[in-house]
MIDOSE-1310 file (N, C-alpha, C; in nm, 2 decimals, decimal comma, always signed):
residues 279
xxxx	-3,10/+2,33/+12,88/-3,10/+2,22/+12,78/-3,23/+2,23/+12,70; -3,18/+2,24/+12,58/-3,34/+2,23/+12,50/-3,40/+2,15/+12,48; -3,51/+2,22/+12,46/-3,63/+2,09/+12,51/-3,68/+2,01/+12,35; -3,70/+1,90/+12,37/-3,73/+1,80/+12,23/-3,84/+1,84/+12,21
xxxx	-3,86/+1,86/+12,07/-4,02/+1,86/+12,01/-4,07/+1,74/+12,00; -4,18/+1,76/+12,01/-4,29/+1,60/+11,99/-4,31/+1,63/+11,85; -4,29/+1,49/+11,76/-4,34/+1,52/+11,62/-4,50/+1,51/+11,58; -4,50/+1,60/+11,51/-4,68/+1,65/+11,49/-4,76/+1,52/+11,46
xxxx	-4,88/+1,47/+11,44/-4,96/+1,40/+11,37/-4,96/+1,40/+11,23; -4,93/+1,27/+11,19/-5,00/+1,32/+11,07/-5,13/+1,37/+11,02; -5,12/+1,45/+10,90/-5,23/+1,52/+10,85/-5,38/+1,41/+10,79; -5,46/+1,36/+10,83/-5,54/+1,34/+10,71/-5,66/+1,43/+10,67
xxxx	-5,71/+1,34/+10,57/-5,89/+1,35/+10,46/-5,97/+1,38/+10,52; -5,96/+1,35/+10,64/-6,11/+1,34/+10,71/-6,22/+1,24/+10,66; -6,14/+1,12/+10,56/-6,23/+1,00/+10,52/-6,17/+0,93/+10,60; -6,32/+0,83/+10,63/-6,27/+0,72/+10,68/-6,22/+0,60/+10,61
xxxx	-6,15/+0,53/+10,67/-6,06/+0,44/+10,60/-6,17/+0,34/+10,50; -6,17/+0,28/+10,39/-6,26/+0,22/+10,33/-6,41/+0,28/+10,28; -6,47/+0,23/+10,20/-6,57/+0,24/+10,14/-6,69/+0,29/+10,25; -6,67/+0,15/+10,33/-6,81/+0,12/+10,43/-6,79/+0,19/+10,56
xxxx	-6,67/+0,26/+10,58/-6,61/+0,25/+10,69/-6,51/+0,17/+10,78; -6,48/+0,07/+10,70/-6,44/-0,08/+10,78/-6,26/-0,04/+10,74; -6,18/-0,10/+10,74/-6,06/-0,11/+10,68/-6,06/-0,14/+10,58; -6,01/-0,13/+10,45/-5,98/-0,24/+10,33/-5,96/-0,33/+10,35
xxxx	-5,96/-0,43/+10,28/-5,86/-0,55/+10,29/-5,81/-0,57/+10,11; -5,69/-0,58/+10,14/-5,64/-0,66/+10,06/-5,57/-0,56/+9,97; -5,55/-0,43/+10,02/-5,46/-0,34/+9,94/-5,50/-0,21/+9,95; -5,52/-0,15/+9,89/-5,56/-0,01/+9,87/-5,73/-0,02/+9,84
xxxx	-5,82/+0,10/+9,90/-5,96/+0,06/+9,88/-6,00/+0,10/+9,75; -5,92/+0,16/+9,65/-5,96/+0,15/+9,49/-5,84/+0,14/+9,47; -5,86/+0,07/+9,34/-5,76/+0,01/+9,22/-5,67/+0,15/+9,11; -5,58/+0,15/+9,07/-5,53/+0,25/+9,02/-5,60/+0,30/+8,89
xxxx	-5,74/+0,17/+8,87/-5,80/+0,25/+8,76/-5,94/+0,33/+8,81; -5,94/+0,33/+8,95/-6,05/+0,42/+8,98/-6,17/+0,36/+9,04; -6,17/+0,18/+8,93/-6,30/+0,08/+8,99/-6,28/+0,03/+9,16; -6,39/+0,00/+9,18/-6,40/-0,06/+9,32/-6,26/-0,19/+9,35
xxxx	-6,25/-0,20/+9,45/-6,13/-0,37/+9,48/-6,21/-0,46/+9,41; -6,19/-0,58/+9,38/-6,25/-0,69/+9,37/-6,37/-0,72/+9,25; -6,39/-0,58/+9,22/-6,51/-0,63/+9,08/-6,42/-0,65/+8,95; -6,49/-0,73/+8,89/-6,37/-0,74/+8,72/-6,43/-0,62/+8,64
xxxx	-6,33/-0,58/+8,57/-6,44/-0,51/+8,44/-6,48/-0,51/+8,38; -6,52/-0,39/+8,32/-6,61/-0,50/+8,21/-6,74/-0,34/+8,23; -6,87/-0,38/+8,13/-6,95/-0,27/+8,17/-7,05/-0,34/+8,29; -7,12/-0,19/+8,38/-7,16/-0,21/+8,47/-7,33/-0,29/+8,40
xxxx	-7,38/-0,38/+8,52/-7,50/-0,42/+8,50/-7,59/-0,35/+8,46; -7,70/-0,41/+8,36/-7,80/-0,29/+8,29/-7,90/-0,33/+8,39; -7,97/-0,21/+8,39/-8,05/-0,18/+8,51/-8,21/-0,26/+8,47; -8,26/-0,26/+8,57/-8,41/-0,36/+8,55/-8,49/-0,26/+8,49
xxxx	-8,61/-0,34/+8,38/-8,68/-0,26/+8,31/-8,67/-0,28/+8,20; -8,82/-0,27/+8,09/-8,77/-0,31/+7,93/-8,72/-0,17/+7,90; -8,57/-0,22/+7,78/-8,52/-0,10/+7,70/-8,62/-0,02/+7,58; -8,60/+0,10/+7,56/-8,72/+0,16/+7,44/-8,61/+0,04/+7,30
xxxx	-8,55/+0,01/+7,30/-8,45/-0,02/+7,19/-8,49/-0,15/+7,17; -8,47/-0,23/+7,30/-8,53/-0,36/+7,26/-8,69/-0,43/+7,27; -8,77/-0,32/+7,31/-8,91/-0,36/+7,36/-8,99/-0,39/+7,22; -9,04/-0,52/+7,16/-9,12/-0,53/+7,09/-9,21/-0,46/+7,06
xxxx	-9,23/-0,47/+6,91/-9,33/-0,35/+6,80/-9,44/-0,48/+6,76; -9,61/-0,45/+6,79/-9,73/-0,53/+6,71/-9,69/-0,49/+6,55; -9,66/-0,58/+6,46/-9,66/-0,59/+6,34/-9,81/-0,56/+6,24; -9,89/-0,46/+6,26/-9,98/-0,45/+6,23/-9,99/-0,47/+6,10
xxxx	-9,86/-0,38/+5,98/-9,91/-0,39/+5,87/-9,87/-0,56/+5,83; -9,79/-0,66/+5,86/-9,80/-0,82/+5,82/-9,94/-0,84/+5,85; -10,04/-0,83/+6,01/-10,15/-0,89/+6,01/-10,25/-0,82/+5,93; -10,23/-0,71/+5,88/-10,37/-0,63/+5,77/-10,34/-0,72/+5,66
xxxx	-10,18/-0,71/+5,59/-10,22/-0,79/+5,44/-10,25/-0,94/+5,49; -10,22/-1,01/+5,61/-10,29/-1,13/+5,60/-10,41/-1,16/+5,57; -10,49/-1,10/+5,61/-10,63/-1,06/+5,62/-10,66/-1,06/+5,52; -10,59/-0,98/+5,46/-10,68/-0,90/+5,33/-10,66/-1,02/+5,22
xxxx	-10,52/-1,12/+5,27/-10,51/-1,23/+5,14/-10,60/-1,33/+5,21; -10,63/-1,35/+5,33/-10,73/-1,48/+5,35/-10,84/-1,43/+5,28; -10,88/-1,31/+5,33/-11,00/-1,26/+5,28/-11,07/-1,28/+5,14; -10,95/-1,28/+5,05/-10,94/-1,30/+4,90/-10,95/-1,44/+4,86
xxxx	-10,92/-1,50/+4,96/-10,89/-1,67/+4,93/-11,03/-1,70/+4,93; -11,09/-1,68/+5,06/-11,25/-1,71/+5,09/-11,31/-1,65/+4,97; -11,32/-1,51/+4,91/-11,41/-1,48/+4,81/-11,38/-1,55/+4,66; -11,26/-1,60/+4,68/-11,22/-1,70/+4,54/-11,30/-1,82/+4,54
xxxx	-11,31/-1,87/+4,66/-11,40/-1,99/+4,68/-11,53/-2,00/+4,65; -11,60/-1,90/+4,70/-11,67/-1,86/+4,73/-11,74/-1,84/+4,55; -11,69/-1,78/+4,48/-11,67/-1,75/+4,37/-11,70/-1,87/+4,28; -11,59/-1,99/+4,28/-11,58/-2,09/+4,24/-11,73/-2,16/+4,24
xxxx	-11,71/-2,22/+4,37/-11,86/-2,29/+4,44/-11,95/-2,24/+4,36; -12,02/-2,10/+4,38/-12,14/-2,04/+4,31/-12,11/-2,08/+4,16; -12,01/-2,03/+4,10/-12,01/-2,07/+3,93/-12,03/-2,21/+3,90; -11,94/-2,34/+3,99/-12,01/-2,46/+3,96/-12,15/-2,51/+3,99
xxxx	-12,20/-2,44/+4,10/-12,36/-2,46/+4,11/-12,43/-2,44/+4,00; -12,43/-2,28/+3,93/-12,48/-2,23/+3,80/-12,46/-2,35/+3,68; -12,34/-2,37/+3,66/-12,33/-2,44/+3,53/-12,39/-2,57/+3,55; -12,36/-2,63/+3,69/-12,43/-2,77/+3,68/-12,62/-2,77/+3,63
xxxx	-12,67/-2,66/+3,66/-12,75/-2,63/+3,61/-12,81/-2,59/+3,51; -12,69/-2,54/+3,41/-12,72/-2,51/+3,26/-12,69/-2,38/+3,23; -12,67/-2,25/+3,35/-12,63/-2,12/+3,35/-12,53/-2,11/+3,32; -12,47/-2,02/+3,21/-12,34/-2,01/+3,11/-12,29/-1,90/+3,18
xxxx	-12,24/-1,81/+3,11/-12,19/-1,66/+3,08/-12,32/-1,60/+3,01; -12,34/-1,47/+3,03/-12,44/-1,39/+2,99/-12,41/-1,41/+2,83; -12,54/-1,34/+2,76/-12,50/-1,28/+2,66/-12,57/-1,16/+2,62; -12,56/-1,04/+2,57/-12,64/-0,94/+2,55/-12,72/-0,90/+2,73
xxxx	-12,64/-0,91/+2,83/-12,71/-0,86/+2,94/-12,79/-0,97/+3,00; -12,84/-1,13/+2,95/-12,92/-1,17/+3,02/-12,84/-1,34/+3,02; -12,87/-1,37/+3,12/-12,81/-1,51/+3,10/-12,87/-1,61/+3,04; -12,74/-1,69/+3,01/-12,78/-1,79/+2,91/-12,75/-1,92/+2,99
xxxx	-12,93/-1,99/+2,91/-12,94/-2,16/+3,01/-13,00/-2,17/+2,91; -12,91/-2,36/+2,91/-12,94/-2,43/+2,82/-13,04/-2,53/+2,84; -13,14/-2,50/+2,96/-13,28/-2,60/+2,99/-13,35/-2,50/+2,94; -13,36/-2,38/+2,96/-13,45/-2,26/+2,90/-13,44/-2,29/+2,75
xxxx	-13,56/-2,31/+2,67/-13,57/-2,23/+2,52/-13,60/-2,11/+2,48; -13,54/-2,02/+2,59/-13,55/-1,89/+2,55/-13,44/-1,80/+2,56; -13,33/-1,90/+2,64/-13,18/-1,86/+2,72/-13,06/-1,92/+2,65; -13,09/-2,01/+2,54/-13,00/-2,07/+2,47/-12,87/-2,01/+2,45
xxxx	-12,79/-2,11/+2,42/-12,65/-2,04/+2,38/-12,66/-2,03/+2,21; -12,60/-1,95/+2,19/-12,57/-1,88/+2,05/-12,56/-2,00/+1,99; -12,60/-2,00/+1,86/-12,63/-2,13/+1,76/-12,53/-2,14/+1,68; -12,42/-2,25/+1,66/-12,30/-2,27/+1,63/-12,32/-2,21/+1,47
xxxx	-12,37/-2,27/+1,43/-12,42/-2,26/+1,25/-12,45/-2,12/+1,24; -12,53/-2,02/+1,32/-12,53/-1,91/+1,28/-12,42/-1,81/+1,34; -12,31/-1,85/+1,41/-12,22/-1,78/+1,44/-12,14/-1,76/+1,34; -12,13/-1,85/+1,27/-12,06/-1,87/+1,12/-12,10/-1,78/+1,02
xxxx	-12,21/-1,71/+1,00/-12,26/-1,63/+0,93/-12,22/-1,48/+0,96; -12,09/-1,39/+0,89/-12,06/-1,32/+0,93/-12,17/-1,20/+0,95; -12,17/-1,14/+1,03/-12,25/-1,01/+1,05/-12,37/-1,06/+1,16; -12,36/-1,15/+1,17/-12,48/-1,18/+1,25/-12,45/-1,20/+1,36
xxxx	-12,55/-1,13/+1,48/-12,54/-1,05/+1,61/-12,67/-1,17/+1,70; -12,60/-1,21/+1,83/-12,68/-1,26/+1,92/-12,72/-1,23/+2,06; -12,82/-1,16/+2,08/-12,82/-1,16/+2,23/-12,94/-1,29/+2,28; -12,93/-1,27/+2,45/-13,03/-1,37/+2,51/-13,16/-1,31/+2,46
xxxx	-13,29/-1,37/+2,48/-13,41/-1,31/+2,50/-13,51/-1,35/+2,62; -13,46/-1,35/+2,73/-13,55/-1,46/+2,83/-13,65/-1,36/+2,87; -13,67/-1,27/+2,87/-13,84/-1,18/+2,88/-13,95/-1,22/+2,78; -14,03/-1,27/+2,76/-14,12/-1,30/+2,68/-14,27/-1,31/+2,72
xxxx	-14,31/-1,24/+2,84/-14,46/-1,29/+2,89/-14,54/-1,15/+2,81; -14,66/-1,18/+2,80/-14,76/-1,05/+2,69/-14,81/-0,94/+2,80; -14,75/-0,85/+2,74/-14,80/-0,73/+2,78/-14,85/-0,65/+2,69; -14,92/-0,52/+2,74/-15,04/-0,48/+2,67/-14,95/-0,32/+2,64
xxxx	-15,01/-0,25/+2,52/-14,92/-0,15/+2,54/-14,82/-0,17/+2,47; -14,74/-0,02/+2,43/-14,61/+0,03/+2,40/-14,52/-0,06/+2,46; -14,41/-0,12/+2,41/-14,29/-0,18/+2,50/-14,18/-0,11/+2,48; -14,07/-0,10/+2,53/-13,95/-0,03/+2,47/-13,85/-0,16/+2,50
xxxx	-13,78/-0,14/+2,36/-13,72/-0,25/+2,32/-13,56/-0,18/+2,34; -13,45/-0,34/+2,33/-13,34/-0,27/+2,33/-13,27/-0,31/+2,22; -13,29/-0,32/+2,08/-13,30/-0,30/+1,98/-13,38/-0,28/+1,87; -13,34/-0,21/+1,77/-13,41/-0,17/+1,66/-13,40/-0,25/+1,51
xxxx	-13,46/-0,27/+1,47/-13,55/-0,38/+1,51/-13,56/-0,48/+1,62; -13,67/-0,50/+1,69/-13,62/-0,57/+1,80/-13,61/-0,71/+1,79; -13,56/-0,82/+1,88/-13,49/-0,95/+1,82/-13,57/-1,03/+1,89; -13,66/-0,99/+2,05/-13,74/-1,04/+2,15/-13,76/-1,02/+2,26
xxxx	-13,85/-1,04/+2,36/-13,86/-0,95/+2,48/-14,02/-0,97/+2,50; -14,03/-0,92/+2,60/-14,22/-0,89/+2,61/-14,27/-0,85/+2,46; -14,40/-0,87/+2,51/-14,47/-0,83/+2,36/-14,64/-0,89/+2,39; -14,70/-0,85/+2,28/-14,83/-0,86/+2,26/-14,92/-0,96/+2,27
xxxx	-14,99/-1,02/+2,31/-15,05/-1,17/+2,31/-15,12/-1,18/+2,19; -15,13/-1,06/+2,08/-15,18/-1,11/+1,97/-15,04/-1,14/+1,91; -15,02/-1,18/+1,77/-14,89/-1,18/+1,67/-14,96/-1,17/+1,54; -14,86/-1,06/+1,45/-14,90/-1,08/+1,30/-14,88/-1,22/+1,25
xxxx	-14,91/-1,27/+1,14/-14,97/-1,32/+1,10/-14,84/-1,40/+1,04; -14,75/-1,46/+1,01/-14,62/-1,47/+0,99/-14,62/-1,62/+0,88; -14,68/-1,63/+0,78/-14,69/-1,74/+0,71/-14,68/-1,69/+0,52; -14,58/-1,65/+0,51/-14,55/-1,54/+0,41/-14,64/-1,46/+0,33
xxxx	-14,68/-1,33/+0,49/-14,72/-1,23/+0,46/-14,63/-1,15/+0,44; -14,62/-1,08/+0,35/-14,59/-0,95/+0,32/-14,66/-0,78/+0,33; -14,66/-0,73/+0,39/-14,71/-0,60/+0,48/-14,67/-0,46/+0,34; -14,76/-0,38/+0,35/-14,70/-0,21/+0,28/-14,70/-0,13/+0,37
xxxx	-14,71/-0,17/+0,51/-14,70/-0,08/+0,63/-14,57/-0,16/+0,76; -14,54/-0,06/+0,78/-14,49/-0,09/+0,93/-14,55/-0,13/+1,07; -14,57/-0,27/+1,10/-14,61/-0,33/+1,20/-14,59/-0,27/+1,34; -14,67/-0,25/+1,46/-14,60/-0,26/+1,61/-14,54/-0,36/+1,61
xxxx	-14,43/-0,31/+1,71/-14,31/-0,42/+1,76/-14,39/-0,51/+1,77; -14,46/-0,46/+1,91/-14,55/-0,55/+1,98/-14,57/-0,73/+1,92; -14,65/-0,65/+1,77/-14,69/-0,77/+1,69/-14,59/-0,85/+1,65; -14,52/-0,75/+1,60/-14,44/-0,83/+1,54/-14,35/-0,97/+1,60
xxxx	-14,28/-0,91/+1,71/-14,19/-1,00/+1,81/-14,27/-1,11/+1,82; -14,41/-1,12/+1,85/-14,44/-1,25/+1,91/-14,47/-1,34/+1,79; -14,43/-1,28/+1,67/-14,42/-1,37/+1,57/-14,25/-1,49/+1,57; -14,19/-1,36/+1,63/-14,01/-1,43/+1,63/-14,04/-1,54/+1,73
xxxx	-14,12/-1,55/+1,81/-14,13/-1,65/+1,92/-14,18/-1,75/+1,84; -14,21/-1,75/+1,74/-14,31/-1,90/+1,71/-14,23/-1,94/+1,62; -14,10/-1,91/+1,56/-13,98/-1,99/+1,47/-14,00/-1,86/+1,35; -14,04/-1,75/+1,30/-14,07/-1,67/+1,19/-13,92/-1,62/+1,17
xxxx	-13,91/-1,57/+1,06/-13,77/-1,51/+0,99/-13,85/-1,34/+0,98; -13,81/-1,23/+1,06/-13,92/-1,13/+1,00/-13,82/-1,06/+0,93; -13,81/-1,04/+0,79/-13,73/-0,93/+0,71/-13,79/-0,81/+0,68; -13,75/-0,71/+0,73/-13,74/-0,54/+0,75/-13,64/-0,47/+0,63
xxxx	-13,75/-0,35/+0,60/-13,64/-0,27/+0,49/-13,66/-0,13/+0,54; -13,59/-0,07/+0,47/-13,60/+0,11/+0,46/-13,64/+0,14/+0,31; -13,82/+0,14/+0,35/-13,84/+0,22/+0,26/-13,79/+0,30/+0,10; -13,71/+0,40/+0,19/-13,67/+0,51/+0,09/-13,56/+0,45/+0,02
xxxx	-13,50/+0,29/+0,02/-13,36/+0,28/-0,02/-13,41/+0,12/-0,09; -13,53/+0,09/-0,08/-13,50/-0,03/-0,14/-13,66/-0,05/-0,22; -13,64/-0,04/-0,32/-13,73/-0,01/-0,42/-13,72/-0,10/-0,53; -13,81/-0,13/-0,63/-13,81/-0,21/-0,75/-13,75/-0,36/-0,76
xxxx	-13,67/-0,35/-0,80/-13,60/-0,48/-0,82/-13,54/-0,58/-0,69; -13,51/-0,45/-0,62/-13,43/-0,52/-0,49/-13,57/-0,55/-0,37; -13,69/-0,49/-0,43/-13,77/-0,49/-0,34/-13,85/-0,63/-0,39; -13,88/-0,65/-0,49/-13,90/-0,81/-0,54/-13,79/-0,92/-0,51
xxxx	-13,68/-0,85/-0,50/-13,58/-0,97/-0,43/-13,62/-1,02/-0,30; -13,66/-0,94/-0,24/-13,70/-0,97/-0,07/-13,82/-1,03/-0,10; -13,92/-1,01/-0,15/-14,03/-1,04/-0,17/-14,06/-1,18/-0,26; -13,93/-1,23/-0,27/-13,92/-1,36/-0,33/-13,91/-1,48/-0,21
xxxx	-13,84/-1,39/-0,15/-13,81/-1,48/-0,01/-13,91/-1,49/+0,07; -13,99/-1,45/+0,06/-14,13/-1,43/+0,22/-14,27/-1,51/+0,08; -14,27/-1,47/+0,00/-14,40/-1,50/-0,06/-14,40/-1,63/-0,08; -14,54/-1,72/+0,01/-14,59/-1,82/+0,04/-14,52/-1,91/+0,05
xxxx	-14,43/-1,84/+0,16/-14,33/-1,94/+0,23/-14,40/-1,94/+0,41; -14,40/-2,03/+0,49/-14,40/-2,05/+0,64/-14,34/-1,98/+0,73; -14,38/-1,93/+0,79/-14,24/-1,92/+0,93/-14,16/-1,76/+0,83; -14,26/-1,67/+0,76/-14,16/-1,57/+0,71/-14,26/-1,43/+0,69
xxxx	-14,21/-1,37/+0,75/-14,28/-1,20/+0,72/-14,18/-1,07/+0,64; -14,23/-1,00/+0,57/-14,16/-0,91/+0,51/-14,27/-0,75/+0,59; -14,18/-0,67/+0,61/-14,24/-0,52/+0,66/-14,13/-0,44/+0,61; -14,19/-0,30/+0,58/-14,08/-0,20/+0,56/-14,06/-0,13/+0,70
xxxx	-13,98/-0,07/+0,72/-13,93/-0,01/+0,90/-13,83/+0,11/+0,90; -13,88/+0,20/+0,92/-13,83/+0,34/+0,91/-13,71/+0,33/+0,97; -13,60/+0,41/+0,95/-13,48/+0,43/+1,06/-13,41/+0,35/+1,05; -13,41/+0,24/+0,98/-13,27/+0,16/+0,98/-13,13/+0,16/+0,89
xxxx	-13,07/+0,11/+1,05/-12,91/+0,18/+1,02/-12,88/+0,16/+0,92; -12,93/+0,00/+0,81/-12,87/-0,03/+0,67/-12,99/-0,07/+0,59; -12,96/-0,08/+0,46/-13,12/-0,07/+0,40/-13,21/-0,21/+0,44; -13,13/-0,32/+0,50/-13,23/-0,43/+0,54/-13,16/-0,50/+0,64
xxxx	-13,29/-0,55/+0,71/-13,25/-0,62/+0,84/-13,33/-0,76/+0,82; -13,25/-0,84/+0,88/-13,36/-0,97/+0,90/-13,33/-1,04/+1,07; -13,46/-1,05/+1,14/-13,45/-1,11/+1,27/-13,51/-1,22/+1,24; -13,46/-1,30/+1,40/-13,50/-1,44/+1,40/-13,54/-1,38/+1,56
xxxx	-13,59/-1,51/+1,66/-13,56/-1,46/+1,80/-13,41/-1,45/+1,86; -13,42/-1,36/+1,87/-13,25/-1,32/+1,98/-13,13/-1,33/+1,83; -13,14/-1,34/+1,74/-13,08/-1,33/+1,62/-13,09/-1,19/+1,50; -12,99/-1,11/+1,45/-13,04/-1,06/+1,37/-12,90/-1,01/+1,33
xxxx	-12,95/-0,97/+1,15/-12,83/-0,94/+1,08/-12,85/-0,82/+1,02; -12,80/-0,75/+0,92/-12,79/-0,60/+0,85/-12,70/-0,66/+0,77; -12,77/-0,59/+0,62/-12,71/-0,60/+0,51/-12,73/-0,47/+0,39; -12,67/-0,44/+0,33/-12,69/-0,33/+0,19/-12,77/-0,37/+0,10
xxxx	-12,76/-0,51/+0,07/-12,84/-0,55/-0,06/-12,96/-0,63/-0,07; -12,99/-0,65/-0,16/-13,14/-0,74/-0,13/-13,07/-0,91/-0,19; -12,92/-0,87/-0,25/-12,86/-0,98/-0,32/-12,78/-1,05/-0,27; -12,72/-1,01/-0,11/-12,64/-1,04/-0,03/-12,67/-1,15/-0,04
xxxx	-12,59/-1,31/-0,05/-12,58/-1,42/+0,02/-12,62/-1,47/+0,16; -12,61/-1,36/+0,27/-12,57/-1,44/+0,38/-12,80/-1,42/+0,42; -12,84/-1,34/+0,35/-12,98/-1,34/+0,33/-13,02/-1,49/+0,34; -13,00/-1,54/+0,26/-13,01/-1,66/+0,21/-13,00/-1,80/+0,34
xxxx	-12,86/-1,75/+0,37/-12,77/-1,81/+0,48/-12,87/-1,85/+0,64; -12,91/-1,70/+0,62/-12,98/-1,63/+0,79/-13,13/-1,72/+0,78; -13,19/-1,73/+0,68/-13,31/-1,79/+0,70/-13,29/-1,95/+0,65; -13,21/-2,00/+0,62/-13,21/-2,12/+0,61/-13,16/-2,21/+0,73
xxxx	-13,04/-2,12/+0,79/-13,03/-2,16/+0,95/-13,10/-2,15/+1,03; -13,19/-2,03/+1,03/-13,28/-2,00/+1,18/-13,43/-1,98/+1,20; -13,46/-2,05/+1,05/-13,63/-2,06/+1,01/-13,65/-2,18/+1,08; -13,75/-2,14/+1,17/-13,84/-2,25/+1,22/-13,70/-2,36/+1,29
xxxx	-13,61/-2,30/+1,31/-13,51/-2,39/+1,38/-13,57/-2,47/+1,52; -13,54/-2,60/+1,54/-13,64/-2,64/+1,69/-13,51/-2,57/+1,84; -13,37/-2,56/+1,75/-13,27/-2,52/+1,86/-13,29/-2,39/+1,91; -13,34/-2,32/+1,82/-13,39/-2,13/+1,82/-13,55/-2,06/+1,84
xxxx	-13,63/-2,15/+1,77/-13,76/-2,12/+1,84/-13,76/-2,17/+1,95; -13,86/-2,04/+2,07/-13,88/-2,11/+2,21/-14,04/-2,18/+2,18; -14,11/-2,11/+2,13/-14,23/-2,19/+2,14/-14,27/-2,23/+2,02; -14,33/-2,33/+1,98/-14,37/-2,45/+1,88/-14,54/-2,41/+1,85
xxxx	-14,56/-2,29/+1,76/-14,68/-2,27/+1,77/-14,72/-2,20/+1,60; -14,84/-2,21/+1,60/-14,87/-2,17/+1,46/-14,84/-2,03/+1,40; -14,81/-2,00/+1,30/-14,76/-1,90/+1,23/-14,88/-1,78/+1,24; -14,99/-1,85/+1,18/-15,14/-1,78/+1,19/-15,24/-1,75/+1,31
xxxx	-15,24/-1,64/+1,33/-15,33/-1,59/+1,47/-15,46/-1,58/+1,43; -15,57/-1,68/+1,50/-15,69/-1,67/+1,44/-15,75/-1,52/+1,50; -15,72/-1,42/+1,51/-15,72/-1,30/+1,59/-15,69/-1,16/+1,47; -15,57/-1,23/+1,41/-15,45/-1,12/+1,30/-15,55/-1,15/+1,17
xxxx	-15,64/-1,03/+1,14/-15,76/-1,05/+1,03/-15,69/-0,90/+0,99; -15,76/-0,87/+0,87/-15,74/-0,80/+0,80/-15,74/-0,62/+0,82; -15,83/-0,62/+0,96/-15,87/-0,50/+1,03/-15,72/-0,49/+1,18; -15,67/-0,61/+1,18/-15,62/-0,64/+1,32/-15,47/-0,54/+1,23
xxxx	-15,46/-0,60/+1,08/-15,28/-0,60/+1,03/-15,34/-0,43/+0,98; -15,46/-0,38/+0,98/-15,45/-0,24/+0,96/-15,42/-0,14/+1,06; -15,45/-0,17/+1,16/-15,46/-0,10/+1,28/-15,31/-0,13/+1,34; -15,25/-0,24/+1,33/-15,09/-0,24/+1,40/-15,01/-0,16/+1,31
xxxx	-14,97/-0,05/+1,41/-14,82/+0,05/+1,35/-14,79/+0,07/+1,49; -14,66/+0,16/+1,42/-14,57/+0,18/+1,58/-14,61/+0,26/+1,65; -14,59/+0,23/+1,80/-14,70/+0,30/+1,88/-14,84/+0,25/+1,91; -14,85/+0,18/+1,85/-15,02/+0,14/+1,85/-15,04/-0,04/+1,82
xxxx	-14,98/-0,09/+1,91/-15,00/-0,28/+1,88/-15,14/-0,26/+1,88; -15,21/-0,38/+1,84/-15,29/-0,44/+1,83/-15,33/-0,58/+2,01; -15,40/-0,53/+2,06/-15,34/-0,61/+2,23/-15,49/-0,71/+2,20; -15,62/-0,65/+2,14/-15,72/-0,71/+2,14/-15,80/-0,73/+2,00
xxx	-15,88/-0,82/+2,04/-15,94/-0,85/+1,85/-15,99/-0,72/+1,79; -15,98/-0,75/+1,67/-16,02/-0,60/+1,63/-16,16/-0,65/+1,48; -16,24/-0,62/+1,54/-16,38/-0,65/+1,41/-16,35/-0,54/+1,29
């Protein structure tokens, strides 16, 4: 009689049943899409740690331009403040390099009446103490500035020489009109014109003055004009506004230097003031 076979084992994996080793529960230990039993899908949890993607950036360049506009704010103030201090005081805007104050009689603001006079040029003059010696001026003819403790003689003299600055300027300080020529360009008729205007008048000097840009000049202190003719109107104009003006002279003082004698007005030329009495 033949003998019955025993039927074989089944074959398995060699895994153990479940994940953990345990049995499943509740069906098959993965799902037909591969995920674990029991979790939903969806994506898996992001892992601990800040991302490079979302980790905050220091905004440096916002806090530089803040800075830089507070910074601007402060120096506008800053700005402000100082400028109202100045003016409550009387300090303007410059003019010609030096500032202008209107408690100084030497820092004045430009003289309405002589603005009006075309051609006519104003800077400040607030240097004025006597110094001895050559000065260098920053105009030709110059308008004011240091200068000489002597002064020509300014009570309508008229000169055949060219004065030092020196002398001359501390004439502009006492209210003088000093009118300057060229020489080589103004002769005869036109040179009696000018010498109509200075002769034994106050507060007026005539000199001839090498190098000028136009054949005649006339200064006041911190005032001065250039003209071609000795016929020009505004001649006329310039010394009637700014002779002996009390708004434009700084100092209130006599025309005549008991000092400026006849040896004093020979010896002043350019280059060579006159600083001490001369016998």
């Amino acid at each position: 009689m033949a003998q019955r076979k025993t039927p074989s084992a089944p074959k398995t994996s060699g895994k153990s049943p479940g994940v953990s080793g345990k049995p499943a529960t509740g069906g098959a230990a993965r799902s037909g899409s591969g995920r674990p039993a029991g979790r939903a899908p969806g994506r898996p949890p992001a892992k601990k740690g800040k991302s490079i993607v979302n980790q905050k950036q220091t905004p440096w360049g916002m806090i530089a331009t803040t800075v830089a506009v507070v910074l601007f704010a402060v120096a506008v103030v800053v700005v402000v403040i100082a400028t109202h201090k100045s003016n409550s005081g009387g300090t303007l805007a410059s003019k010609g390099g030096q500032a202008v104050d209107k408690n100084d009689p030497y820092r004045q603001p430009e003289l309405p009446a002589a603005k009006k006079i075309p051609g006519v040029t104003y800077r400040v003059e607030g240097l004025h103490d006597h110094k001895d010696g050559v000065i260098k001026y920053d105009s030709s003819p110059p308008v004011g500035g240091y200068h000489s403790a002597i002064w020509a003689n300014c009570n309508g003299a008229i000169y055949d020489h060219q004065l030092a600055n020196e002398n001359a300027v501390h004439m502009l300080e006492h209210g003088a009109v000093w009118i300057t020529y060229d020489p080589t360009k103004v002769t005869g008729s036109a040179l009696d014109t000018l010498k109509g205007y200075v002769q034994n008048q106050d507060r007026m000097a005539l000199t001839p003055y090498a190098g000028l840009k136009q054949p005649i000049s006339l200064q006041a202190w911190g005032y001065q004009l250039f003209v071609d003719k000795a016929t020009d109107p505004r001649i006329a104009q310039f010394i009637a506004t700014l002779k002996f003006n009390p708004k434009t002279t700084p100092e209130q003082a006599s025309c005549t230097d008991p000092y400026w004698n006849a040896a004093a007005a020979k010896a002043s030329r350019p280059g060579h003031p006159v600083d001490q009495p001369v016998s």
